[in-house]
C-alpha positions in Angstrom: 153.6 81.7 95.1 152.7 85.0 96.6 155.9 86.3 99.3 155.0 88.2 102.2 157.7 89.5 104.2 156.3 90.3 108.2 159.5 91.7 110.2 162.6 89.1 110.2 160.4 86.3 109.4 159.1 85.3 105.6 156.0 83.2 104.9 154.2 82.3 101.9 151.1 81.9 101.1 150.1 80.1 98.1 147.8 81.4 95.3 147.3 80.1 91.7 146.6 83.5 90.4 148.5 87.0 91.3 147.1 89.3 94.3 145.3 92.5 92.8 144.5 94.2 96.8 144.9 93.2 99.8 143.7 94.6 103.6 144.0 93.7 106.9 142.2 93.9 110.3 143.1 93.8 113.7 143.4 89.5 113.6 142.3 88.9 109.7 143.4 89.6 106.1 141.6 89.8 103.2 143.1 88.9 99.2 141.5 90.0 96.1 142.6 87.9 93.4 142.9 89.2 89.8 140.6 86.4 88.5 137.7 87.7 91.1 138.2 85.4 93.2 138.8 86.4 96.8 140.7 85.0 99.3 141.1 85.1 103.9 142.6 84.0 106.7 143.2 84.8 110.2 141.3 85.3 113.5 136.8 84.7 112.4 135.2 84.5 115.8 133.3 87.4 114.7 132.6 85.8 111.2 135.3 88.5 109.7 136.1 86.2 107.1 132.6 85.3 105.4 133.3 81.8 105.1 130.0 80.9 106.4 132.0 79.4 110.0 133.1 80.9 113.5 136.1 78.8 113.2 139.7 80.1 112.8 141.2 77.9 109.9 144.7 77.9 109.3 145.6 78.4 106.3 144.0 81.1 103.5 140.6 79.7 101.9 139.2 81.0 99.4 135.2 82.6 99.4 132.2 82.4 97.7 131.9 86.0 96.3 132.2 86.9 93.3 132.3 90.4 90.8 134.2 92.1 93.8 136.1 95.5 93.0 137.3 96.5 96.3 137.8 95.0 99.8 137.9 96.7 102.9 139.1 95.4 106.8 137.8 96.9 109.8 138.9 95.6 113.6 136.7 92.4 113.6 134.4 93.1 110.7 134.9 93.1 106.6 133.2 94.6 103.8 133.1 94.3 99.8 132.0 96.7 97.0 131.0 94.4 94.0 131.9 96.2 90.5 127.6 98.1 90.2 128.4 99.8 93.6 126.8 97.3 95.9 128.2 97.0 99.1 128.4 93.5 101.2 129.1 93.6 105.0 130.3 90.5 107.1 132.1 89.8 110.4 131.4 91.7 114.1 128.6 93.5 114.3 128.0 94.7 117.8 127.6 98.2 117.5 126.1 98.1 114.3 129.4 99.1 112.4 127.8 96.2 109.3 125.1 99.2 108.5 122.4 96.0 108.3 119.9 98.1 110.4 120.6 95.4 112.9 122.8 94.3 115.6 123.6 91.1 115.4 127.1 89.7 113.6 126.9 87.6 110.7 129.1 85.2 109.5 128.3 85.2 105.9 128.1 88.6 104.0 124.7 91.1 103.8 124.1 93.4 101.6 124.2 97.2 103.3 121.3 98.9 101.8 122.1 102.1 100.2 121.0 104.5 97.9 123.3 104.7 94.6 126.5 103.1 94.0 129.5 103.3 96.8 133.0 103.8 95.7 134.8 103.9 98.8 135.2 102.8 102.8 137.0 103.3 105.6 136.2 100.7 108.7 137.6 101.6 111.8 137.1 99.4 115.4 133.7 99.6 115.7 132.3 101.9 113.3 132.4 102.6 109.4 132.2 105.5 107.0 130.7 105.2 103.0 131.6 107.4 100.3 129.3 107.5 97.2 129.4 108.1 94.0 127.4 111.5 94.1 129.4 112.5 97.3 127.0 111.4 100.1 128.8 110.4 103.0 127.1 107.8 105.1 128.7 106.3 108.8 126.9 103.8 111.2 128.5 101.7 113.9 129.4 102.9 118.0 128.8 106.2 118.6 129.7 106.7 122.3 132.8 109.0 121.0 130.2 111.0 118.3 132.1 108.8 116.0 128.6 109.0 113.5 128.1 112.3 113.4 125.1 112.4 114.2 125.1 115.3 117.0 124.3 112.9 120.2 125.9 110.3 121.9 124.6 107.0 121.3 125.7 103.3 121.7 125.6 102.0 118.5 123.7 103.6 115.2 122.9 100.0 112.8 121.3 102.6 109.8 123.6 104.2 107.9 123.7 107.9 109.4 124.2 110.4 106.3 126.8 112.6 107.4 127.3 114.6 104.0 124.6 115.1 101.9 125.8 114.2 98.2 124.8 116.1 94.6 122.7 114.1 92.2 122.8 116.8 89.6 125.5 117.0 86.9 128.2 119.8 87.1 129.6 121.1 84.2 132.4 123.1 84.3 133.5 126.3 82.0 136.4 128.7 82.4 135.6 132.0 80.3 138.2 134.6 78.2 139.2 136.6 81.0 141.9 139.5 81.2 144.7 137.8 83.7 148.3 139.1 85.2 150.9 136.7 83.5 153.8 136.9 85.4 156.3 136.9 82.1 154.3 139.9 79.9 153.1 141.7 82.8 149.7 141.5 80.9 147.8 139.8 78.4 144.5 138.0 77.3 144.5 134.1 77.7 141.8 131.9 77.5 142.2 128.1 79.5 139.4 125.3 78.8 138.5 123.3 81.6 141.0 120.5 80.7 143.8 123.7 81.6 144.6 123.7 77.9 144.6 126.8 75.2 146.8 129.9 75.0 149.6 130.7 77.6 147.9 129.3 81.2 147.1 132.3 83.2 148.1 133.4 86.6 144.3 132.5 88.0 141.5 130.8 86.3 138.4 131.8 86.1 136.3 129.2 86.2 132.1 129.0 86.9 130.3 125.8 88.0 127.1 124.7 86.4 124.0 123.0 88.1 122.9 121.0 84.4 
């Protein structure tokens, strides 16, 4: 029995294994289980909650997907990374804020197609921003407040809109033998890896980036 305390008042919801994450929307809330499993309830006129159903049950049920690592709640609309990166997309859709290249809410989750593996999100009302692995930041949804970035005004953008353009090549970092103040000796000749280890740390590192 999971304890949730909201104010003065204390509810419980029931669930057979503990709670691993949990996020909430404007009307709906979203459980990650630690077994996987993943569980909702709340407002789903929009379809928020996946479950397939416009219907508002009342009580937490649990859903269908499965090798989830993150969950993420937007105002009416929800979203999923699964453990290689993909993302899955479910609930309001109006301005486009799923990514789906459409506009039209879905009640059951869609894969948002994207290029590489995602490793964070941040859903607002009606719009949504994607970090990935390599950097790239991608954001689709309303637009009438440049919310996108895309350098117009627009109603709604249903393609993810890449706002920061990410690095597929490796970096490798190395810090060389430099001469550095240190602030004890008043001079000396230190040498600091990249992990910040070896010799006395100097003052300031020098350190050079590498395009491998």
């Amino acid at each position: 029995m999971k304890q949730f305390i909201l104010g003065a008042v204390c509810c419980a919801v029931s669930l057979s294994t503990l709670a691993r994450e949990v996020t909430s929307g404007s009307d709906h809330n979203l459980v990650l289980k630690g077994n996987g499993e993943m569980i909702a309830w709340g407002y789903n006129a929009f379809g928020q909650l996946g479950n397939d159903d416009f219907r508002t049950p009342y009580s937490p049920i649990s859903l269908g997907l499965t090798d989830i690592a993150h969950l993420f709640a937007g105002n009416f609309h929800s979203f999923a990374i699964t453990h290689d990166g993909t993302v899955m997309a479910w609930g309001d859709n109006s301005f486009g804020q799923l990514g789906s290249g459409v506009l039209s809410s879905s009640h059951v989750p869609v894969k948002v197609a994207l290029n590489g593996h995602a490793v964070d999100i941040e859903a607002g009302r009606h719009h949504s921003v994607v970090v990935m692995q390599n950097g790239e930041v991608l954001a689709f949804g309303r637009n009438y407040r440049a919310q996108i970035g895309t350098g117009t005004l627009t109603n709604g953008e249903s393609t993810p809109f890449v706002v920061i353009e990410g690095d597929n090549l490796e970096e490798k970092t190395t810090c060389q033998t430099i001469k550095q103040f240190n602030p004890e000796s008043r001079s000396g000749l230190y040498t600091i890896n990249p992990d910040g280890q070896g010799g006395v740390a100097p003052f300031n590192a020098y350190c050079e980036m590498e395009r491998m």
